[in-house]
PAGUBA-622032 format. One record per atom (N, C-alpha, C, O): residue number from 1; residue in one letter; atom name; z, y negated, x negated. Coordinates in steps of 0.02 Angstrom, whole numbers. Layout:
<pts>
  num  residu  atome      c3      c2      c1
  NUM       A     CA       Z       Y       X
...
</pts>
This chain:
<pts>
  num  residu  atome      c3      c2      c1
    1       X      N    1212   -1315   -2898
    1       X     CA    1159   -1327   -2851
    1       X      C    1096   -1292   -2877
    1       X      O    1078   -1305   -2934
    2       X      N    1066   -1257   -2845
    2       X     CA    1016   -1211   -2841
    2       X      C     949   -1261   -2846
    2       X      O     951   -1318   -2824
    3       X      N     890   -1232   -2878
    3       X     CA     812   -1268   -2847
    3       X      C     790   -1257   -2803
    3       X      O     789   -1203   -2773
    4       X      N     760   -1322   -2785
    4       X     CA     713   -1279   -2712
    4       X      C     678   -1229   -2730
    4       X      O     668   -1234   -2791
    5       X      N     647   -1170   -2701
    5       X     CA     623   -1121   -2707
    5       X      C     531   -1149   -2708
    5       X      O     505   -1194   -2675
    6       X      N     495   -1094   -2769
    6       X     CA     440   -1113   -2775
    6       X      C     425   -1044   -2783
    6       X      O     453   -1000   -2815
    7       X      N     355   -1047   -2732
    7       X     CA     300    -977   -2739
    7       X      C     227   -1019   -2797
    7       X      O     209   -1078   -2798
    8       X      N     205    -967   -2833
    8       X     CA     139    -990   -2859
    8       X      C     148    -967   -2927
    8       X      O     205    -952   -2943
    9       X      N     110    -962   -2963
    9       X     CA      81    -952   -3023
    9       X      C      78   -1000   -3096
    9       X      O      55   -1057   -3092
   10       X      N      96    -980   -3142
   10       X     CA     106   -1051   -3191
   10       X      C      55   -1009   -3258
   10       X      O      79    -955   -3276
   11       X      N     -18   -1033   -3295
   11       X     CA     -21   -1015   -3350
   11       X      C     -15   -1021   -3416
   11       X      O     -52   -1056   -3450
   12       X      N      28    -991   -3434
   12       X     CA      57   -1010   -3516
   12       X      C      17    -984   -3576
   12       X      O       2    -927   -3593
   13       X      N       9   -1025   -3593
   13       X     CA     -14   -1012   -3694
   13       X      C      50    -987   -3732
   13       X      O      78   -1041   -3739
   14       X      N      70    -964   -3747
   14       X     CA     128    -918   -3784
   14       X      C     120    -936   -3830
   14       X      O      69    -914   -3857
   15       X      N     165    -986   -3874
   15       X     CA     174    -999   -3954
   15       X      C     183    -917   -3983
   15       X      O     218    -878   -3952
   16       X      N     155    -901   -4035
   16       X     CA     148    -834   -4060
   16       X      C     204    -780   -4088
   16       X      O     212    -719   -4091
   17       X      N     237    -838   -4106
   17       X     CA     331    -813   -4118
   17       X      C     376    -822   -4056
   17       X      O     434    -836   -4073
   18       X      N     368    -820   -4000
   18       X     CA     400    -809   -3936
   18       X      C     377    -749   -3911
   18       X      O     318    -730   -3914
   19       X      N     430    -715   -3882
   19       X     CA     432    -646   -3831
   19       X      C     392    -664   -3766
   19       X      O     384    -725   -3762
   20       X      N     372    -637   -3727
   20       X     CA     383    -622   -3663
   20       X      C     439    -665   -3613
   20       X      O     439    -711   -3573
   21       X      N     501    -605   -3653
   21       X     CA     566    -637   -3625
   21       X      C     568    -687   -3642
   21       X      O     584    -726   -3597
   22       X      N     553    -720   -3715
   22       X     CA     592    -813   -3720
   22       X      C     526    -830   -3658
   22       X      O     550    -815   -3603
   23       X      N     470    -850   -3651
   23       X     CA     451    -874   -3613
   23       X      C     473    -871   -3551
   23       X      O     473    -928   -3528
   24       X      N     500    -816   -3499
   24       X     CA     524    -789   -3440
   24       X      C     599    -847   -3440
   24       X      O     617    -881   -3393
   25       X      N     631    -843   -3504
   25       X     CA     698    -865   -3502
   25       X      C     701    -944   -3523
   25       X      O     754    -973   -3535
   26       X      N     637    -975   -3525
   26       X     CA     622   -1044   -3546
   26       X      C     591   -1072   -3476
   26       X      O     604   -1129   -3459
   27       X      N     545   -1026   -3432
   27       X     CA     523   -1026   -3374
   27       X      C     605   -1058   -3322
   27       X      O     607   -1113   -3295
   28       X      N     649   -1017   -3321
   28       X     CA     712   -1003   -3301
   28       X      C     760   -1076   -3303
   28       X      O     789   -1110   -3260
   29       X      N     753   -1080   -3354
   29       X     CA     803   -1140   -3386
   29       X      C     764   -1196   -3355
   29       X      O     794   -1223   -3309
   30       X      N     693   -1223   -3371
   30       X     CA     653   -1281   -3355
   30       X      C     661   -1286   -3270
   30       X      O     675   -1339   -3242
   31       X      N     650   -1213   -3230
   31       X     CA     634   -1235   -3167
   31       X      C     700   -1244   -3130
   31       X      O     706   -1289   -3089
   32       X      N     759   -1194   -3147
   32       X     CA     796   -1191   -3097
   32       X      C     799   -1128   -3087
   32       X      O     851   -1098   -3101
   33       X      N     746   -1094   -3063
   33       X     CA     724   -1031   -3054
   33       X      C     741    -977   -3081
   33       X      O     728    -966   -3140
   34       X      N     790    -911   -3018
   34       X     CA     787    -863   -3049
   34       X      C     743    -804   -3046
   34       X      O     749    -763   -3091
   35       X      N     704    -794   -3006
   35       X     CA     652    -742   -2970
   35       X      C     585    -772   -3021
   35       X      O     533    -795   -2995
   36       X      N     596    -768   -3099
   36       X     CA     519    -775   -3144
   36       X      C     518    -699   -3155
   36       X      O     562    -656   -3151
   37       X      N     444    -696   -3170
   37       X     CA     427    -649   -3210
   37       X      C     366    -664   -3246
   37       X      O     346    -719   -3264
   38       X      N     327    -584   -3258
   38       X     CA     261    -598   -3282
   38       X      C     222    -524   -3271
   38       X      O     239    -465   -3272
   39       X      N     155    -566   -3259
   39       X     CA     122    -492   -3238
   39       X      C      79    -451   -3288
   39       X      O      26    -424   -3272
   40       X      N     108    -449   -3350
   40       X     CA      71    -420   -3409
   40       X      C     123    -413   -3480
   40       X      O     184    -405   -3484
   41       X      N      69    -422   -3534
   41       X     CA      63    -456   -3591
   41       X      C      54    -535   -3581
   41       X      O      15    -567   -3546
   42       X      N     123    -559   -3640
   42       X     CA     106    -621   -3643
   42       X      C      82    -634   -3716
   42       X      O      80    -688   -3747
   43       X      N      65    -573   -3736
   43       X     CA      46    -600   -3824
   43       X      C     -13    -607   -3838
   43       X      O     -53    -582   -3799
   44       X      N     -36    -640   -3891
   44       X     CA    -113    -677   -3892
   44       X      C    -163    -634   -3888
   44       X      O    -164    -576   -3908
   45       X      N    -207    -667   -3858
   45       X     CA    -265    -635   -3850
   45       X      C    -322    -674   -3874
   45       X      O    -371    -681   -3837
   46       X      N    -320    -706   -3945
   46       X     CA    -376    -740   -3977
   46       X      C    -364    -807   -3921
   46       X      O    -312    -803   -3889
   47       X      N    -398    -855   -3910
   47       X     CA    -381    -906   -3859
   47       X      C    -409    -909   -3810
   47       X      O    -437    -963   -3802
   48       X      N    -417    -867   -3762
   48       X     CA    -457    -856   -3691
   48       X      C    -444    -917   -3656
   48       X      O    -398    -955   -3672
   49       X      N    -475    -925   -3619
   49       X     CA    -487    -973   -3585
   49       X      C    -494    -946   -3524
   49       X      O    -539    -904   -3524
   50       X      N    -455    -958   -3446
   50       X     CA    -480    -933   -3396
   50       X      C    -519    -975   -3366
   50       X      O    -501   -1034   -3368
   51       X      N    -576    -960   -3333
   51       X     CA    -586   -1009   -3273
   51       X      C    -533   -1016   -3198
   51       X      O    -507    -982   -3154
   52       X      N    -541   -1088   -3223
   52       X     CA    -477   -1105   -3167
   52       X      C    -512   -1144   -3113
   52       X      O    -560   -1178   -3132
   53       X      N    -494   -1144   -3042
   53       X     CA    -529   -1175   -2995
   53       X      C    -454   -1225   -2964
   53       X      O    -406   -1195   -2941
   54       X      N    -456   -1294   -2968
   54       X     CA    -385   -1306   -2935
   54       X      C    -414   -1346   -2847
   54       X      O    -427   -1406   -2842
   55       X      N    -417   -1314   -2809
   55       X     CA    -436   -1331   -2754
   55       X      C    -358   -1401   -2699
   55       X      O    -299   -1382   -2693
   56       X      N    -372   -1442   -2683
   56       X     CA    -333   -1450   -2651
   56       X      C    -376   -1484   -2587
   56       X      O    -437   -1484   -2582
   57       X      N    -324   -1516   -2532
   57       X     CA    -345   -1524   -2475
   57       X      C    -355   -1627   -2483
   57       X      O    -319   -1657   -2523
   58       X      N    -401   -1660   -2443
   58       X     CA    -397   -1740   -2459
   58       X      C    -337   -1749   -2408
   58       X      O    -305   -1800   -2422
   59       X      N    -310   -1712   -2347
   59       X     CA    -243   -1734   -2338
   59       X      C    -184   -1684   -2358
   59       X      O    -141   -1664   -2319
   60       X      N    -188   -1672   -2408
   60       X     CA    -135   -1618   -2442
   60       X      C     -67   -1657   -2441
   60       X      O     -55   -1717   -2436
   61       X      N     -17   -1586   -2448
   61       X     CA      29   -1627   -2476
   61       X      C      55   -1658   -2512
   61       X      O      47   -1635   -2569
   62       X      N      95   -1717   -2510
   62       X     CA     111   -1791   -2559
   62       X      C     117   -1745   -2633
   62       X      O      67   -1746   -2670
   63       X      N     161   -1716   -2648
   63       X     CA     152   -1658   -2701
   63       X      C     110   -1621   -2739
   63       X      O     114   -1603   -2798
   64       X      N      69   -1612   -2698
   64       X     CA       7   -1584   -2721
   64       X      C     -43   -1639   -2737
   64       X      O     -76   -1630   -2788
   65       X      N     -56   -1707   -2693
   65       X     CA    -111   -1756   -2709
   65       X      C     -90   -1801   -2760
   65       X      O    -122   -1843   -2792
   66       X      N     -26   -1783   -2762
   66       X     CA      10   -1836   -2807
   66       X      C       9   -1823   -2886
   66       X      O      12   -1866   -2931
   67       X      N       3   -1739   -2894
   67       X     CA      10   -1728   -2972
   67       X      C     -64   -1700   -2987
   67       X      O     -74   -1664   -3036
   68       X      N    -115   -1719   -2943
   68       X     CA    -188   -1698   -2957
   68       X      C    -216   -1728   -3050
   68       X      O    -248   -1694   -3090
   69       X      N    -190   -1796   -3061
   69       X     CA    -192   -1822   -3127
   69       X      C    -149   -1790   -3179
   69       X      O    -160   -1799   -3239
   70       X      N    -104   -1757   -3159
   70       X     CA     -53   -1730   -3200
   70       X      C     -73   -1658   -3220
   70       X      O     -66   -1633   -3276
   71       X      N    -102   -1627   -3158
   71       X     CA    -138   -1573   -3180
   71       X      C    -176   -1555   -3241
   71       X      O    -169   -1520   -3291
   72       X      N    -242   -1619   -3198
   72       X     CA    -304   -1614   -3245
   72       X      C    -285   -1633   -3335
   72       X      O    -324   -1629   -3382
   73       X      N    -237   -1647   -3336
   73       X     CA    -221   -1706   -3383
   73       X      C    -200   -1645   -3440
   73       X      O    -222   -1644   -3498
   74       X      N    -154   -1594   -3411
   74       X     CA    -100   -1529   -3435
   74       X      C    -176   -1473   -3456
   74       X      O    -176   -1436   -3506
   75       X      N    -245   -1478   -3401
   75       X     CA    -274   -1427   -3425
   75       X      C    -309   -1467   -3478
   75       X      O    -322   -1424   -3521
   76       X      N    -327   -1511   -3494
   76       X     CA    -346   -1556   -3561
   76       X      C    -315   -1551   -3603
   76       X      O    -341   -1547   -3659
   77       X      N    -255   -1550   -3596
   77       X     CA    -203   -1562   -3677
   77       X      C    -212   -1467   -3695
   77       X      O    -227   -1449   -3752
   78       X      N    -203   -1425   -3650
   78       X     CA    -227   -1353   -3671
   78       X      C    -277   -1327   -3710
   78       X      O    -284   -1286   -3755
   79       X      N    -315   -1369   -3675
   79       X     CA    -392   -1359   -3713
   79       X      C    -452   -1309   -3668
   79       X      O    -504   -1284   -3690
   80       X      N    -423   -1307   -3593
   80       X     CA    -460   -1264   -3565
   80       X      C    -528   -1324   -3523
   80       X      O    -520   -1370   -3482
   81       X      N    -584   -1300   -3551
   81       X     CA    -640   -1327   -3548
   81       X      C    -675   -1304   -3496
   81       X      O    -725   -1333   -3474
   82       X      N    -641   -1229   -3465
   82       X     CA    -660   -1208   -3398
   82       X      C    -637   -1227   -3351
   82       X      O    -678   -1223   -3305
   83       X      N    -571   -1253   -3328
   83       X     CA    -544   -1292   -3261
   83       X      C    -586   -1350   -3243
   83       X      O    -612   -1392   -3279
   84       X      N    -588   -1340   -3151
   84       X     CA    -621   -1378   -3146
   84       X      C    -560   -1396   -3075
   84       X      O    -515   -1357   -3060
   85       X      N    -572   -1458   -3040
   85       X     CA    -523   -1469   -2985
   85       X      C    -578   -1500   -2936
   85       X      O    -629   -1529   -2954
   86       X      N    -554   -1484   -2854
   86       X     CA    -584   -1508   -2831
   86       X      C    -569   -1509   -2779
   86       X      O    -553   -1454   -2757
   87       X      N    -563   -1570   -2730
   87       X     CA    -526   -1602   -2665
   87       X      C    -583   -1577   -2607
   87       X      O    -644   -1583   -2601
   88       X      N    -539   -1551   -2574
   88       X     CA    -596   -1540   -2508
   88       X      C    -584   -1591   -2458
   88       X      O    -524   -1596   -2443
   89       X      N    -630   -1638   -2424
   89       X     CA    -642   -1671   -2383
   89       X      C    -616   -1648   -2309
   89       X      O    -625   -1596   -2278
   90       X      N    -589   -1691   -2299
   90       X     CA    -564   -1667   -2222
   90       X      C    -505   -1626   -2220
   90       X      O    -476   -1620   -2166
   91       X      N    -482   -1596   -2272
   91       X     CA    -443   -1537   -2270
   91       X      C    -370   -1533   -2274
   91       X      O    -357   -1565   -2325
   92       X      N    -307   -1509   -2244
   92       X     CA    -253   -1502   -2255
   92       X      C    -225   -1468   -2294
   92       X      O    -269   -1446   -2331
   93       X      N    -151   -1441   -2318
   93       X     CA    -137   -1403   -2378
   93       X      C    -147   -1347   -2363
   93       X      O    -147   -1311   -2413
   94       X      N    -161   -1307   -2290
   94       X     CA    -174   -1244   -2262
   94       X      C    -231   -1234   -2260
   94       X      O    -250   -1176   -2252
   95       X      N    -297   -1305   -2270
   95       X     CA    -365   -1295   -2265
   95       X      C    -378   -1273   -2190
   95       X      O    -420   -1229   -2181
   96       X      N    -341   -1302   -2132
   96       X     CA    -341   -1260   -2067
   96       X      C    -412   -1313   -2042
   96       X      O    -411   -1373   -2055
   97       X      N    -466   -1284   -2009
   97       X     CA    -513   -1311   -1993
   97       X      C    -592   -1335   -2022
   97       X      O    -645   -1359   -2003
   98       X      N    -550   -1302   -2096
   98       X     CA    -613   -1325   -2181
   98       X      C    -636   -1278   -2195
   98       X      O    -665   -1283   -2249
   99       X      N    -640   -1211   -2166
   99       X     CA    -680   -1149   -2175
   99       X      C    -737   -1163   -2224
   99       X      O    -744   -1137   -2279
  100       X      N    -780   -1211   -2192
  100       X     CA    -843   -1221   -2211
  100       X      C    -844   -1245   -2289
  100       X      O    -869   -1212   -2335
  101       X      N    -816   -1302   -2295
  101       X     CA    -804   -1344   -2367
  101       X      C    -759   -1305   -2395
  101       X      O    -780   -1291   -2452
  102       X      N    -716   -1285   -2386
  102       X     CA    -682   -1237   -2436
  102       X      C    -731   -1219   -2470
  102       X      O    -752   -1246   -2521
  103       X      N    -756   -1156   -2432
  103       X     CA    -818   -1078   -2455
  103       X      C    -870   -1116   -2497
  103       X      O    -895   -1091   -2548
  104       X      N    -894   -1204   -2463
  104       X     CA    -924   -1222   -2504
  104       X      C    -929   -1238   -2583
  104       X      O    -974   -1234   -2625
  105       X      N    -845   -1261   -2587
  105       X     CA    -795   -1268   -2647
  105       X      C    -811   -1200   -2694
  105       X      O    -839   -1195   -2749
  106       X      N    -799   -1179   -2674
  106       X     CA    -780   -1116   -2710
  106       X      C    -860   -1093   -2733
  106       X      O    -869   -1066   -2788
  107       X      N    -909   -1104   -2692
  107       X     CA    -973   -1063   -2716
  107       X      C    -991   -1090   -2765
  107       X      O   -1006   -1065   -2819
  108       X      N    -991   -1161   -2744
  108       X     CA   -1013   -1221   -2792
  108       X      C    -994   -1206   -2872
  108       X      O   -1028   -1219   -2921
  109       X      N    -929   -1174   -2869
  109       X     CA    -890   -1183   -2937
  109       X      C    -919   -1097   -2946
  109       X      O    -977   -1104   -2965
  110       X      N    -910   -1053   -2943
  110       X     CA    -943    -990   -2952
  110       X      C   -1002    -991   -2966
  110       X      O   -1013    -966   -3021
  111       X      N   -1063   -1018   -2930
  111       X     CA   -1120   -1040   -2977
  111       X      C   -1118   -1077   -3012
  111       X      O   -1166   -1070   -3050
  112       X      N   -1079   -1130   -3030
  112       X     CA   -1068   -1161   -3084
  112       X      C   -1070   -1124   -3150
  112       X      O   -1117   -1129   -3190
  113       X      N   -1000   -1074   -3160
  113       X     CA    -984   -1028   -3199
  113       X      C   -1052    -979   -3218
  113       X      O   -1039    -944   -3267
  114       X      N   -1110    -970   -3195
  114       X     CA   -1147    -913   -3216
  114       X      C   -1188    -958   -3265
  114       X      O   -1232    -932   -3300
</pts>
């Protein structure tokens, strides 16, 4: 039996004695998933930190509203001090109708960052 199929993005800290490939093939094994890859270098880069924005919708899906604690929780144990998360009001998982609060979301956190 196959996984359900997942689109999206995952970011990994690379223990320093792992490949590329072991990560791709640890990716593989954990999800189910055979369509991983990666869009670079996965080898260290001193400990960067990205800024992360995790936007979701207040009627998102059960999935998505459900692991919002699990998230925040995963970018804490990382150590990334730049993620920030943030629920848009009114909004569905397509954001269909939230134009406004989205853009607001997003500015908010972009001036944040300067």
């Amino acid at each position: 039996m196959s996984a359900a199929p997942f689109d999206g993005f995952l970011l990994i800290d690379k223990p320093s004695q792992w490949t590329s490939h072991d990560v791709v093939a640890k990716v593989r094994a954990v999800t189910g998933q055979r369509k991983v890859g990666h869009a670079g270098t996965l080898d260290d880069l001193a400990a960067i930190t990205i800024p992360t924005l995790d936007l979701y919708g207040e009627h998102d899906l059960e999935a998505v509203t459900g692991s919002v604690a699990a998230r925040s929780a995963a970018a804490q144990r990382a150590g990334n001090r730049s993620y920030s998360q943030v629920e848009v009001a009114g909004a569905d998982h397509m954001f269909q109708g939230a134009d406004g609060p989205l853009l607001d979301a997003v500015l908010q956190w972009l001036e944040a960052l300067e």
